[in-house]
N, C-alpha and C positions, 0 to 999 in steps of 0.2 A: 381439411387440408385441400388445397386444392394444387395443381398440378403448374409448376415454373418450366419446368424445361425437359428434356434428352439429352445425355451427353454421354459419346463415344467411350470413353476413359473412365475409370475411378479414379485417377489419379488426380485427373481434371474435374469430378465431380466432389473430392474432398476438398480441393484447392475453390472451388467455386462456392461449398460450403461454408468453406471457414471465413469468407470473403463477407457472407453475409449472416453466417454466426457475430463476426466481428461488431457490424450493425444492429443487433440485438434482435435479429430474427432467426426465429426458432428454426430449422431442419431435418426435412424426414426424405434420404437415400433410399431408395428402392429400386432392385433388379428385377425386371420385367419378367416371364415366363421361369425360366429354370436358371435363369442368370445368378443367384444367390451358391446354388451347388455346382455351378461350369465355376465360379470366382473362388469356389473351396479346392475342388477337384485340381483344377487345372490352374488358379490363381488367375484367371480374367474370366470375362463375361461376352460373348457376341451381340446379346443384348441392350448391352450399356446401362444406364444407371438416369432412373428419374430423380427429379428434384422434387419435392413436395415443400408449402409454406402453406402456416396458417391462413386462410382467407383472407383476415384485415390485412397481412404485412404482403400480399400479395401485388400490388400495384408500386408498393417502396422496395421493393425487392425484385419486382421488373425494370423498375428505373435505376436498377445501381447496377444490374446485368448488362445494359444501355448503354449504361456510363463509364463500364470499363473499357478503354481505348483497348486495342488488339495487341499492342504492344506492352502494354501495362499489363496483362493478362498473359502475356508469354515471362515477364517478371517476375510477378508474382507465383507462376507458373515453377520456374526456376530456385527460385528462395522458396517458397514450400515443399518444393520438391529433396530438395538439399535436406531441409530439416528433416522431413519424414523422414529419407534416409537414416539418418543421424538417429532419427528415435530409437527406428527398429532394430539398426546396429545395438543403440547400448541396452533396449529389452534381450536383442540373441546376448548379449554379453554376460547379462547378470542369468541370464537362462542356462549358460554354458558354465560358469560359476557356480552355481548354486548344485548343478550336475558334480562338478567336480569335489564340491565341500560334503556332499551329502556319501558318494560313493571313495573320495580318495582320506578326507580325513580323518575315518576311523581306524584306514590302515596306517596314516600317518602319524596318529597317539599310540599304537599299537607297536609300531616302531620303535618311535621312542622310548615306550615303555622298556621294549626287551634290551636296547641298546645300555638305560641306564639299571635293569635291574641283572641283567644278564650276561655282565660286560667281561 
């Protein structure tokens, strides 16, 4: 693996991943120093987030980094951004769901039960 970039953000380091995920080069994210447990702890990193690519894709993957204009990068910035969103929203949903099915719906057959057997 050898070593593409630094970037300030995760945000901006997923968004740059999946840029070149999408090109069919592989990606390896890494937080420098303690930055892995400041990103658990605290949900960022001071350290910011290296980019790693294999060797061969490492010259095709510096020319598409090049090649994104700064304003196409605040776009794509934007529409991935959104969607993340959007993911982790409906992970907490069915998270927050599956909470509720596991502790409310035994009271809720339970219920029912006494309602129609004890009415």
């Amino acid at each position: 693996m050898k070593h593409l970039c630094m970037l300030n953000d995760g945000v901006e380091a997923d968004m740059i991943a999946t840029v070149l995920e999408n090109n069919g080069i592989p990606v390896l994210k890494k937080r420098p120093e303690t930055g892995d447990y400041l990103n658990i702890y605290m949900g960022m990193s001071v350290y910011g987030v290296d980019i790693y690519v294999p060797s061969e894709f490492y010259d095709f993957a510096k020319e598409i980094l090049e090649n994104i204009p700064k304003a196409e990068q605040n776009e794509i910035a934007e529409e991935e951004f959104v969607e993340f969103i959007e993911k982790e929203n409906f992970k907490r949903r069915i998270k927050i769901w599956t909470i509720i099915a596991v502790f409310a719906g035994p009271g809720v057959i339970l219920l029912a039960l006494h309602h129609i057997f004890f009415r």
